[in-house]
KOLDO-867417 format. One record per residue: residue number from 1; residue in one letter; x, y, z of N, C-alpha, C, O in turn. Coordinates in pm, 1 decimal. Layout:
REM KOLDO-867417
+-----+------+----------+----------+----------+----------+----------+----------+----------+----------+----------+----------+----------+----------+
|  nr | rest |     n_xx |     n_yy |     n_zz |    ca_xx |    ca_yy |    ca_zz |     c_xx |     c_yy |     c_zz |     o_xx |     o_yy |     o_zz |
+-----+------+----------+----------+----------+----------+----------+----------+----------+----------+----------+----------+----------+----------+
| NUM |    a |        X |        Y |        Z |        X |        Y |        Z |        X |        Y |        Z |        X |        Y |        Z |
...
+-----+------+----------+----------+----------+----------+----------+----------+----------+----------+----------+----------+----------+----------+
END
This chain:
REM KOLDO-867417
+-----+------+----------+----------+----------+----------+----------+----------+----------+----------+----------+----------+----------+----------+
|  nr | rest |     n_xx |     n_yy |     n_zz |    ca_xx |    ca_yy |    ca_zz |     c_xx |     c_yy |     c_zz |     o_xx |     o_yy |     o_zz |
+-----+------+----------+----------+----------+----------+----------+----------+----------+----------+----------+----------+----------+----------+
|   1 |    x |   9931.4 |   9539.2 |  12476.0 |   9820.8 |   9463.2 |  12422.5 |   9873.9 |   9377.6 |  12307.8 |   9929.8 |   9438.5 |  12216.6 |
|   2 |    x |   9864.6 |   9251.4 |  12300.1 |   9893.9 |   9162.9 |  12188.6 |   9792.9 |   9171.0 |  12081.4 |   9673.3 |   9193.9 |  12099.8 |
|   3 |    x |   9861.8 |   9146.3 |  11946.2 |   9811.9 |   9142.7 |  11844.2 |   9646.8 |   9065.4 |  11875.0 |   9551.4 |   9137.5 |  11845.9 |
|   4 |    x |   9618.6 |   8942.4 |  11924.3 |   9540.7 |   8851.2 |  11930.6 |   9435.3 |   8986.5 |  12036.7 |   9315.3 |   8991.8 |  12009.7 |
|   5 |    x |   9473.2 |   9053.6 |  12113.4 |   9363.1 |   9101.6 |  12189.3 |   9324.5 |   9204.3 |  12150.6 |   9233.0 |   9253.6 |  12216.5 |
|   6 |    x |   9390.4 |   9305.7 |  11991.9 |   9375.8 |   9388.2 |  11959.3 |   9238.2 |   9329.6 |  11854.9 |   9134.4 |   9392.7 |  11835.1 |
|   7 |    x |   9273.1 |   9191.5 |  11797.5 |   9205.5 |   9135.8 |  11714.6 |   9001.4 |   9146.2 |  11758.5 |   8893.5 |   9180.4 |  11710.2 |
|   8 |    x |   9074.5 |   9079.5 |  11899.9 |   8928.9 |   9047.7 |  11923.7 |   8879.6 |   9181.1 |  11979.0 |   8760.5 |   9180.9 |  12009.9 |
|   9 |    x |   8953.4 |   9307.1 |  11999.8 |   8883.4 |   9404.9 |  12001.1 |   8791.2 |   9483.4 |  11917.9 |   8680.1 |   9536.4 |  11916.3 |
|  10 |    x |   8897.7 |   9461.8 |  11849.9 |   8823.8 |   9534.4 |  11698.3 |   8716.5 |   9444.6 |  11622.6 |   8627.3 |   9504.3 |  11562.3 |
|  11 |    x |   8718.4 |   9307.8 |  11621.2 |   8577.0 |   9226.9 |  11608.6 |   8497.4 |   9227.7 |  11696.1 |   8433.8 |   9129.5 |  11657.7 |
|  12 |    x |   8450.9 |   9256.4 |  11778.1 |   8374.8 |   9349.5 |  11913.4 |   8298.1 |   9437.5 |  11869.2 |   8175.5 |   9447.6 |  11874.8 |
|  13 |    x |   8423.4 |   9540.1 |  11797.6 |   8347.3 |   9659.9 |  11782.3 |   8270.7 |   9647.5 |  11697.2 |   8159.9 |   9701.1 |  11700.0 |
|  14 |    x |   8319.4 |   9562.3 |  11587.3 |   8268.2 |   9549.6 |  11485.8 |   8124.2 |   9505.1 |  11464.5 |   8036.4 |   9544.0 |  11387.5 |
|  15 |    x |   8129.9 |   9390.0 |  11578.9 |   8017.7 |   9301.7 |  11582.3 |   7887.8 |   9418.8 |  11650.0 |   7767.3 |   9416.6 |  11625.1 |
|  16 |    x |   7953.2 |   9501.3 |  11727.8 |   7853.8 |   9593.7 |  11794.2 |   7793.0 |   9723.4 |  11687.3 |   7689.4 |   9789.0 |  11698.2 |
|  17 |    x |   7890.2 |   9729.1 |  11593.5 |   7857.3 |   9849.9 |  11508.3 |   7728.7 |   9792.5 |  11413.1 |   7614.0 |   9836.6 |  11419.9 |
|  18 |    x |   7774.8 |   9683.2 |  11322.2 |   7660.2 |   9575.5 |  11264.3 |   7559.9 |   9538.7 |  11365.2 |   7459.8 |   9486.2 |  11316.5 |
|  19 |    x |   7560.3 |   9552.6 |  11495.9 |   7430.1 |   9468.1 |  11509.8 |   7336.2 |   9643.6 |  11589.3 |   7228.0 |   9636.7 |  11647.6 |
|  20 |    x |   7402.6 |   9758.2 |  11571.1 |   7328.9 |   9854.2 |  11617.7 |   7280.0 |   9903.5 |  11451.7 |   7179.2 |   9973.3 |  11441.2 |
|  21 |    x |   7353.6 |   9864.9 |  11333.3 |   7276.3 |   9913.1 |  11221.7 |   7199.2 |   9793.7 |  11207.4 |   7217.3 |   9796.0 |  11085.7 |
|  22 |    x |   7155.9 |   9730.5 |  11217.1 |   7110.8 |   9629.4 |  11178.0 |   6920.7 |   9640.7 |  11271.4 |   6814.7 |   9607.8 |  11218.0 |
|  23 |    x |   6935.2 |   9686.8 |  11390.3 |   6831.9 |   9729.8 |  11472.2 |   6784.1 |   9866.4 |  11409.1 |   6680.3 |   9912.2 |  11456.8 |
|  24 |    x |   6845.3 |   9937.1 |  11309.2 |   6801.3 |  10058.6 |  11290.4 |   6721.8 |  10013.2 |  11147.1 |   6767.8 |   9943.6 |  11056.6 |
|  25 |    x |   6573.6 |  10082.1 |  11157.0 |   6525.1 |  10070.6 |  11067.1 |   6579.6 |  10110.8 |  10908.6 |   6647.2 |  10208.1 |  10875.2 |
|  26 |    x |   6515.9 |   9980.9 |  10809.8 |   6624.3 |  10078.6 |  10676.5 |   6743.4 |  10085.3 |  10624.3 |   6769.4 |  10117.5 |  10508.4 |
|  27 |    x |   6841.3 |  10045.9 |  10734.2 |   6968.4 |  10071.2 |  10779.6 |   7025.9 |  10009.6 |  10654.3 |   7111.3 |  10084.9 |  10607.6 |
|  28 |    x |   7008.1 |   9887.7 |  10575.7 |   7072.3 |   9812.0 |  10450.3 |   7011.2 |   9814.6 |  10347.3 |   7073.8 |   9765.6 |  10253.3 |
|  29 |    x |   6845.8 |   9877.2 |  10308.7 |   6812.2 |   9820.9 |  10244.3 |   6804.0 |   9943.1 |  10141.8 |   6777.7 |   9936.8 |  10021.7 |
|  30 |    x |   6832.1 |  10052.0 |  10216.3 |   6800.9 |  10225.1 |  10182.7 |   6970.4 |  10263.3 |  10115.6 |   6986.1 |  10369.7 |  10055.8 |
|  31 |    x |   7050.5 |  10196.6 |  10128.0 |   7222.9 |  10260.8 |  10100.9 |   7194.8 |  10135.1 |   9978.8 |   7172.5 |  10015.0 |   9994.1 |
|  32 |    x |   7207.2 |  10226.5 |   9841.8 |   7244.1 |  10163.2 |   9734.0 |   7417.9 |  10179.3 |   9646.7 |   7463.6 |  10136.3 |   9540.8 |
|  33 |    x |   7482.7 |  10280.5 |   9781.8 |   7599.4 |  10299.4 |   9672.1 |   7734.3 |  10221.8 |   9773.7 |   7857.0 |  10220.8 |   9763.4 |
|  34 |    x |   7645.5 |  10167.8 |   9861.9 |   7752.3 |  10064.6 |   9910.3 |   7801.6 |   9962.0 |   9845.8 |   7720.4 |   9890.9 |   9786.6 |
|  35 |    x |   7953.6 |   9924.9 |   9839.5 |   8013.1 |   9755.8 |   9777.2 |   7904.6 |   9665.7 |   9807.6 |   7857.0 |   9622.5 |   9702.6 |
|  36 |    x |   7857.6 |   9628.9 |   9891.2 |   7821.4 |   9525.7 |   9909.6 |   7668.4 |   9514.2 |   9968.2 |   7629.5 |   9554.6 |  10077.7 |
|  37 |    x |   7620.6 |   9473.0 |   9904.2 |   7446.7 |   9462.1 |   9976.1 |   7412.2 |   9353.3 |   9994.3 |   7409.8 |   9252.9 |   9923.1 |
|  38 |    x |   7374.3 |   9381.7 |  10130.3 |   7337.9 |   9236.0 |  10245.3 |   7163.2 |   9263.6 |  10203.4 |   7135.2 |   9379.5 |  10173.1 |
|  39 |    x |   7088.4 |   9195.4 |  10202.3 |   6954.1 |   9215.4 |  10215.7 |   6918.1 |   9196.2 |  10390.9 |   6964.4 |   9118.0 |  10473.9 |
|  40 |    x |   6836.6 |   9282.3 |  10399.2 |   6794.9 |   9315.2 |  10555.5 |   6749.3 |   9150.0 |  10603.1 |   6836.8 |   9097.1 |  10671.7 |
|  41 |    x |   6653.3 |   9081.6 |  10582.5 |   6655.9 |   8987.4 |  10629.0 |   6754.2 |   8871.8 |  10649.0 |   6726.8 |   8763.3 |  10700.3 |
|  42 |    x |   6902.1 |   8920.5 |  10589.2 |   7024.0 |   8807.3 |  10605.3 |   7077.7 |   8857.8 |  10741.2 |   7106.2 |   8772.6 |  10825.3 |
|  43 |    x |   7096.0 |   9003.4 |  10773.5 |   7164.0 |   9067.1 |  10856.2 |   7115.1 |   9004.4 |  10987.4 |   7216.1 |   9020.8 |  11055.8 |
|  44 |    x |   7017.9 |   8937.4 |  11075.3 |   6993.9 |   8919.2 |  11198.5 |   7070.9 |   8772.9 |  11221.1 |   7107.0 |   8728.2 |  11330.0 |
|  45 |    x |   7087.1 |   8708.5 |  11088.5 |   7144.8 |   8593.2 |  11053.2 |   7297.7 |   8598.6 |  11095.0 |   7349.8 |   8534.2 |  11186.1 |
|  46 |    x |   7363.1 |   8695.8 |  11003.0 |   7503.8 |   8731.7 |  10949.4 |   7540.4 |   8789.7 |  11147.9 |   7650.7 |   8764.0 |  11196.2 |
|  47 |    x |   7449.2 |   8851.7 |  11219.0 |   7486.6 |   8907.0 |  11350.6 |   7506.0 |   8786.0 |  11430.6 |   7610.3 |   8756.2 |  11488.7 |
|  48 |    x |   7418.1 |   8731.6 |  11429.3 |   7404.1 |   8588.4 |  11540.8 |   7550.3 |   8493.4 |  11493.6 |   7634.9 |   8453.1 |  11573.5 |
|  49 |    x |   7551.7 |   8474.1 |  11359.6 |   7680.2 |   8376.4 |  11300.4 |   7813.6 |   8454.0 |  11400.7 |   7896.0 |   8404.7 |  11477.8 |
|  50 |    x |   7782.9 |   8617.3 |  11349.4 |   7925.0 |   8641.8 |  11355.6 |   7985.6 |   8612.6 |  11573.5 |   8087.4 |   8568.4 |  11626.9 |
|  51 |    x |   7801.4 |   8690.2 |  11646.1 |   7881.1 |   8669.2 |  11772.3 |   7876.7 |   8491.0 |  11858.8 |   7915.1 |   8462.0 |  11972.1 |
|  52 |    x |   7832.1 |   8425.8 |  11781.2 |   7873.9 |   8262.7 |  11776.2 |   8016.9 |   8241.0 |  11774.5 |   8074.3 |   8169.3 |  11856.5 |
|  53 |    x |   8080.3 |   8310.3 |  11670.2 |   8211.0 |   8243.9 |  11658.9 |   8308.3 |   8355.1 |  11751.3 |   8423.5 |   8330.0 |  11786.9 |
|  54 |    x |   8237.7 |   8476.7 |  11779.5 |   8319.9 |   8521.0 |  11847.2 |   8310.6 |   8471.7 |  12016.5 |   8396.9 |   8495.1 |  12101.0 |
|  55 |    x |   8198.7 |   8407.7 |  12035.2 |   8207.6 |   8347.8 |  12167.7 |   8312.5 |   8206.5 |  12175.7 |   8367.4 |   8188.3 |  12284.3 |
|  56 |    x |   8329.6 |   8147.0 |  12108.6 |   8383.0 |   8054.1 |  12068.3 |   8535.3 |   8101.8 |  12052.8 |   8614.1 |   8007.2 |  12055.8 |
|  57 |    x |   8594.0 |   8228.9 |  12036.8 |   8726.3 |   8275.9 |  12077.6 |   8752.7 |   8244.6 |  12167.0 |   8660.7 |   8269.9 |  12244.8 |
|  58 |    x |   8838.9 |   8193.9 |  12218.9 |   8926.0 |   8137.7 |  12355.7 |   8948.5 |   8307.1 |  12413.9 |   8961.8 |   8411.5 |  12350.1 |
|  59 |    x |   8946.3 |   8285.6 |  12531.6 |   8982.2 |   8409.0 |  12633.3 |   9162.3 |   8415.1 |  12617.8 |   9250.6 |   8336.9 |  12582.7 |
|  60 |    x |   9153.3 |   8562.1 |  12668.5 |   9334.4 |   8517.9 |  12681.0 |   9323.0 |   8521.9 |  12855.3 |   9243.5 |   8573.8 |  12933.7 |
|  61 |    x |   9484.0 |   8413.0 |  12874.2 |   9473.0 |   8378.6 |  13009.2 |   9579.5 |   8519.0 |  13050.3 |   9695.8 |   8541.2 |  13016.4 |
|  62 |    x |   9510.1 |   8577.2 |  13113.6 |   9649.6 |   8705.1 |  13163.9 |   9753.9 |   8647.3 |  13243.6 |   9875.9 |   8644.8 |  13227.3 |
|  63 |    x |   9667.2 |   8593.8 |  13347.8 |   9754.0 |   8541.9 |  13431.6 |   9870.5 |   8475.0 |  13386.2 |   9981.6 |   8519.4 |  13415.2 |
|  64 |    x |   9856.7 |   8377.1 |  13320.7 |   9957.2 |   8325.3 |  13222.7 |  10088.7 |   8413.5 |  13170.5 |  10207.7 |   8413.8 |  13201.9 |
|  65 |    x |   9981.4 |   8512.6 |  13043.9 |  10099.7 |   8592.8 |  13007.4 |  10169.9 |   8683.2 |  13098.8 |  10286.4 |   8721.5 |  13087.7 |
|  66 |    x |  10086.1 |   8712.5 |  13189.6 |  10168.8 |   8806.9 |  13289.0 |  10302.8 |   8735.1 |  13356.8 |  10407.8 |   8799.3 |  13356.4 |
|  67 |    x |  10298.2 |   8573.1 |  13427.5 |  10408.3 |   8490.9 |  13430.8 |  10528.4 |   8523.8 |  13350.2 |  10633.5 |   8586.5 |  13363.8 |
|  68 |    x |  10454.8 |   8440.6 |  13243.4 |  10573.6 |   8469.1 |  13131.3 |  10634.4 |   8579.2 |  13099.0 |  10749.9 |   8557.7 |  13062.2 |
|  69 |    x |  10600.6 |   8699.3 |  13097.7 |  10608.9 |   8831.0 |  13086.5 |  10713.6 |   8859.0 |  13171.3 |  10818.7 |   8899.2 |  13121.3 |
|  70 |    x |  10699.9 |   8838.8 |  13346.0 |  10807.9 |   8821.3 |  13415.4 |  10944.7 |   8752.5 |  13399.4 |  11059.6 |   8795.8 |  13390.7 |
|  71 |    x |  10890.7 |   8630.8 |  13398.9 |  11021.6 |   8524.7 |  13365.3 |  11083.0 |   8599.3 |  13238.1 |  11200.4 |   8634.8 |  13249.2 |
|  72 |    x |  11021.4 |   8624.9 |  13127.2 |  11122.8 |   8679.1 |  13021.4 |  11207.3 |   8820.0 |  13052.4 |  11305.5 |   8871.7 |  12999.1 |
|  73 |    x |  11144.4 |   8847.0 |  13134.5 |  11193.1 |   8976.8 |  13148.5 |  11299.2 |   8973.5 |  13289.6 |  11376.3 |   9069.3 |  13294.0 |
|  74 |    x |  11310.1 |   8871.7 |  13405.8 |  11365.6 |   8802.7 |  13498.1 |  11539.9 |   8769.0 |  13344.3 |  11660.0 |   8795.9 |  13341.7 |
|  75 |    x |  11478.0 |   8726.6 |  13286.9 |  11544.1 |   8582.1 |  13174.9 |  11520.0 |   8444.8 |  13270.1 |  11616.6 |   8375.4 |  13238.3 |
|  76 |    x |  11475.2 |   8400.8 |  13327.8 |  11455.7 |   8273.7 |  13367.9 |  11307.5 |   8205.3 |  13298.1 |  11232.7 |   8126.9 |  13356.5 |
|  77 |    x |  11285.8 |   8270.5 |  13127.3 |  11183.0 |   8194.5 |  13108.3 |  11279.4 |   8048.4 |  13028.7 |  11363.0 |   8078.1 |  12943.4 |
|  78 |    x |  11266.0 |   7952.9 |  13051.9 |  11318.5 |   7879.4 |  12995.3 |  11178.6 |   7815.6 |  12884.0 |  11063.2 |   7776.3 |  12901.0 |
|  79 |    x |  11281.1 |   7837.0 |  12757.5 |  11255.9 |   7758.4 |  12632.6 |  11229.9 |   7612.6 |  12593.8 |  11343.5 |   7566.9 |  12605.7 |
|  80 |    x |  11154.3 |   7513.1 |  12555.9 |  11244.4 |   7375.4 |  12496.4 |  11195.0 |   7376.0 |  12367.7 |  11075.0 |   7377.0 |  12339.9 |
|  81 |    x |  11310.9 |   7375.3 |  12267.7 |  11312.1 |   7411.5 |  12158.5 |  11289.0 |   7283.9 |  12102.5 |  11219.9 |   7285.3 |  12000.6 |
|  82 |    x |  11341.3 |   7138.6 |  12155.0 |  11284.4 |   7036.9 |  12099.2 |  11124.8 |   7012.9 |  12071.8 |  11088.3 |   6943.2 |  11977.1 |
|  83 |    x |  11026.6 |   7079.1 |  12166.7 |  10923.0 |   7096.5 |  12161.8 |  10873.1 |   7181.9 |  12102.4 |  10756.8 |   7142.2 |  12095.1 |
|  84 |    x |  10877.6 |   7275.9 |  12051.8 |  10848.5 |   7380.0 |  11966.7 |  10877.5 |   7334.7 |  11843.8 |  10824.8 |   7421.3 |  11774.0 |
|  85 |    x |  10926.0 |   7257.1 |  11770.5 |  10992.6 |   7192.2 |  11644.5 |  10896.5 |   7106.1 |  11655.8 |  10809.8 |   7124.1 |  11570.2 |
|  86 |    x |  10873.8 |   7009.5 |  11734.9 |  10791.0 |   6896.1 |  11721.2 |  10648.0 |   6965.5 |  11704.1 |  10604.1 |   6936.1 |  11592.9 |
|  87 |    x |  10573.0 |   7035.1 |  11764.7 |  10483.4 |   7159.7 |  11746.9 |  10503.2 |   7191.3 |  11590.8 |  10421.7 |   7130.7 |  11521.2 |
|  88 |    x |  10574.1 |   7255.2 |  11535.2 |  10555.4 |   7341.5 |  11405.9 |  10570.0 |   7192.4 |  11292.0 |  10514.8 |   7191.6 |  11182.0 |
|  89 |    x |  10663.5 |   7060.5 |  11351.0 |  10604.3 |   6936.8 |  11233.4 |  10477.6 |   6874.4 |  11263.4 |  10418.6 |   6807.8 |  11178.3 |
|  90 |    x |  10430.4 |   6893.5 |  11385.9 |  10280.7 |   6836.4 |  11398.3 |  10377.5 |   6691.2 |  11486.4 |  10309.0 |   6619.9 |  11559.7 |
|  91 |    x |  10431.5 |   6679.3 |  11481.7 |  10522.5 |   6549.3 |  11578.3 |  10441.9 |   6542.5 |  11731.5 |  10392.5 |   6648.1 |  11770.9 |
|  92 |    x |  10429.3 |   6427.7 |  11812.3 |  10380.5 |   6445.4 |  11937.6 |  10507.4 |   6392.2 |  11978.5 |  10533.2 |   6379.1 |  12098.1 |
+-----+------+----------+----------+----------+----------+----------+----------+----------+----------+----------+----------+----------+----------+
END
């Protein structure tokens, strides 16, 4: 599992843990010794924002990495390093 799919796992969960307290009556407005207090009426807000941008995560293409995965592991993934340089200066 790549870093990037561990990512969007765990913002998943996350997003699922917040939006099952968030349905529970009380759930923010009753915990005063928490860091941080959301007022209950921000939270249906703060849920919708957060799974917006998580829809807006690009999928990972398996298929893809699975290719590559081969070829590197074949060694016939070939590199072009001129392109990867032009990439990290922003160069087209």
């Amino acid at each position: 599992m790549t870093k990037r799919n561990h990512m969007t796992i765990q913002t998943r969960q996350a997003l699922d843990e917040v939006e099952l307290k968030a349905n529970q009556p009380g759930s923010t407005s009753s915990r005063s010794s928490s860091a941080q207090q959301v007022p209950a009426s921000e939270v249906p807000l703060q849920v919708q924002m957060a799974l917006e941008a998580l829809r807006q995560t690009p999928e990972v293409r398996y298929e893809l990495v699975e290719r590559i995965r081969a070829e590197i592991e074949a060694g016939t993934y070939q590199i072009d390093n001129m392109l990867i340089a032009r990439k990290l200066l922003g160069i087209s």
